[in-house]
MARPA-919187 format. One line per field, with one value per residue (C-alpha): residue number from 0; residue in one letter; y, x, z. Coordinates in steps of 0.001 Angstrom, whole numbers, plus 524288, in hexadecimal, padded with zeros to 5 digits. Example, Ala and Ser with C-alpha at 12.3 -4.5 7.8 and 13.67 -1.06 7.14 Angstrom:
i	(0 1)
aa	(A S)
y	(7EE6C 7FBDC)
x	(8300C 83566)
z	(81E78 81BE4)
//
This chain:
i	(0 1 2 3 4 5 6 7 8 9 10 11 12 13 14 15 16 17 18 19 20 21 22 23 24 25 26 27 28 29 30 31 32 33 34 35 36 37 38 39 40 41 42 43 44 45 46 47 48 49 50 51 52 53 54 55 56 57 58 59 60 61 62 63 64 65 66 67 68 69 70 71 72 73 74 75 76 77 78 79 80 81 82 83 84 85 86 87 88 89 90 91 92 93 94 95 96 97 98 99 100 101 102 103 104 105 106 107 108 109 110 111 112 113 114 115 116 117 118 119 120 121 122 123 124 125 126 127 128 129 130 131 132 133 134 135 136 137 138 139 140 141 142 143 144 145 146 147 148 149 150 151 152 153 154 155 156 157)
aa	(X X X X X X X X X X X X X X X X X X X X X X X X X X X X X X X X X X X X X X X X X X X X X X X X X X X X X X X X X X X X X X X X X X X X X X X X X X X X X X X X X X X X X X X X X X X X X X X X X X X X X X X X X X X X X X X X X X X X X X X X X X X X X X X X X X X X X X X X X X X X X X X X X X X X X X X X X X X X X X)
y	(80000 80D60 81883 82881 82FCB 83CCF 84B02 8583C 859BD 84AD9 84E30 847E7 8417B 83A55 837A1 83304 82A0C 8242F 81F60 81A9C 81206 80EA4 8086A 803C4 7FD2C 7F262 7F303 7F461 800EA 80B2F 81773 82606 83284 83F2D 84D56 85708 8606B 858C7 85ECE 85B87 854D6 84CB9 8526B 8504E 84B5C 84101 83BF2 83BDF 8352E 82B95 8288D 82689 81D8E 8147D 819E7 81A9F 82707 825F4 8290F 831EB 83E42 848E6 847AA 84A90 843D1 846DB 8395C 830A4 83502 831B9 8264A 81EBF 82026 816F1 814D3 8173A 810E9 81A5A 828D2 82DA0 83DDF 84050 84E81 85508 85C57 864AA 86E64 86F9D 866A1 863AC 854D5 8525D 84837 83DC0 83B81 82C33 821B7 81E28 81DBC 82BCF 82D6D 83835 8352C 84273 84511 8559F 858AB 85844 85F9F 86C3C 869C9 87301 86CB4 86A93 86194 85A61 84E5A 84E43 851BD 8493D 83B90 83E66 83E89 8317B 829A1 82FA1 82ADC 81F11 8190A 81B9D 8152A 809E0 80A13 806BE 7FED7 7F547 7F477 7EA6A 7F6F6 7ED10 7E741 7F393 7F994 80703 80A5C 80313 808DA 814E8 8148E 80E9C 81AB8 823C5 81D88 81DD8 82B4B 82ECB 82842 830C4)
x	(80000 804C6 800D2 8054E 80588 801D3 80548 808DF 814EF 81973 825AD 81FD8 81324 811EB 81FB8 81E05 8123E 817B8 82329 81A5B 81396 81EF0 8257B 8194D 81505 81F71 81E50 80CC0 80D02 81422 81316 8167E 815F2 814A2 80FF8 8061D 81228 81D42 82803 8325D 837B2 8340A 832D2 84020 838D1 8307D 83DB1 8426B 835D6 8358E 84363 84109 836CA 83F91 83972 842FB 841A8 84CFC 84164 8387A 835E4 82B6A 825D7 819E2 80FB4 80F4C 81A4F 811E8 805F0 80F80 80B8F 8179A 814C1 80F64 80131 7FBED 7F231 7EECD 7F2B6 7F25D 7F34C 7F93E 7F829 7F315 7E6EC 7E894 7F3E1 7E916 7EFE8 7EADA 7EE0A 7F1E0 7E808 7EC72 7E52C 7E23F 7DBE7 7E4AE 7DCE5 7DF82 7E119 7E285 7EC6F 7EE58 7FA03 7FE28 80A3C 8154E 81F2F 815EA 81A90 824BC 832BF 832F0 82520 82B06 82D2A 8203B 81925 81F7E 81DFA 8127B 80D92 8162B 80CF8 7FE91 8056A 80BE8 7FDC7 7F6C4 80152 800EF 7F090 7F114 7FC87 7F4FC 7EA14 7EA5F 7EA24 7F09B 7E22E 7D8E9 7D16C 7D362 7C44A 7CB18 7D888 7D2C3 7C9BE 7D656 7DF91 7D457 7D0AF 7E10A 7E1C4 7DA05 7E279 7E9F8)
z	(80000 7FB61 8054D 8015C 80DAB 80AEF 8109C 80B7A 80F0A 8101F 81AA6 826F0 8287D 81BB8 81B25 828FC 8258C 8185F 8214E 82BC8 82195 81C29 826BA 82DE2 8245B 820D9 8121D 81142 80E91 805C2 80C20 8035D 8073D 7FEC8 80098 7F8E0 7FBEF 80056 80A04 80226 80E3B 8189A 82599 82EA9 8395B 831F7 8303A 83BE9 84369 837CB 838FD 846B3 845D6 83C8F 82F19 8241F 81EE8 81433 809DB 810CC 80767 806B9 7F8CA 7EF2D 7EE65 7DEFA 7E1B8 7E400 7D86E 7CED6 7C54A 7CA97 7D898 7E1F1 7E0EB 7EEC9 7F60D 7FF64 80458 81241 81380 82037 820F6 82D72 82D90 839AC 83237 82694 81D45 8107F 80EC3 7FF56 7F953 7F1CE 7E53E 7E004 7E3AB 7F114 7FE36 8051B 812B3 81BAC 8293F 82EA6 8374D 838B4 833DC 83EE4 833E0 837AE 846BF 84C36 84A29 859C0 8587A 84C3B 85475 85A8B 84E49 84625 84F4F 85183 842F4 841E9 84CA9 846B1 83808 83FA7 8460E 83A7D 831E2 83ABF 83B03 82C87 82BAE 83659 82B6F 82132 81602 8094A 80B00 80AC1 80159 7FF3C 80625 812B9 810A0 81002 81BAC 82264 82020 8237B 83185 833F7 82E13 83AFC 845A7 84E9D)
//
């Protein structure tokens, strides 16, 4: 299963969650990330918490989502926006047929550089527990109604 994670700037959250799946998920899932407006780099201190939680982060980059609409790209089978609503984001939307979902976390690259730590962990363990919520579920055997209605109810979890 291919999953895009989603953001506007793609430095911290969905770089953060596309290595969550990653690892978590021994091999089920492919996880991407990409932004409507990418950084240009990823966020120092997603590195440094992902590093520390034993994520290799060798090929962690902030990049376009025009990447992955390209004939030649991966065909996914679902996208997860993880944009915060809070700050008054406007989450990109994915065209195509792939089940959307909508996992909010706030952006901890808005905190002060003093909060970074706290900001940053904890929109690791909201990404973490929902990662793990729908890597416990049997997804290689849903349809996309159930997928769907799967991403949505974990989308919700604190």
């Amino acid at each position: 299963m291919n999953i895009l994670v989603l953001c506007t700037g793609n430095s911290a959250r969905s770089i953060l969650l596309e290595s969550i799946l990653n690892l978590a998920s021994q091999g089920r899932v492919t996880a991407y990330s990409a932004g409507s407006q990418p950084a240009g780099k990823v966020h120092p201190q997603s590195l440094v918490l992902l590093g520390e939680k034993g994520h290799d982060t060798s090929g962690a980059r902030s990049k376009s989502w025009d990447e992955f609409g390209a004939a030649d790209a991966p065909q996914m089978d679902a996208v997860i926006t993880v944009c915060g609503s809070a700050a008054g984001e406007t989450c990109p939307i994915w065209p195509g047929a792939p089940v959307r979902a909508h996992w909010g976390v706030e952006d901890p690259a808005k905190a002060e550089e003093a909060d970074w730590e706290t900001a940053f962990t904890t929109a690791y363990e909201i990404l973490n527990r929902r990662a793990q919520a729908l890597l416990a579920q049997d997804i290689a055997s849903m349809d996309a109604a159930t997928l769907k209605a799967e991403l949505d109810r974990i989308g919700t979890l604190p």
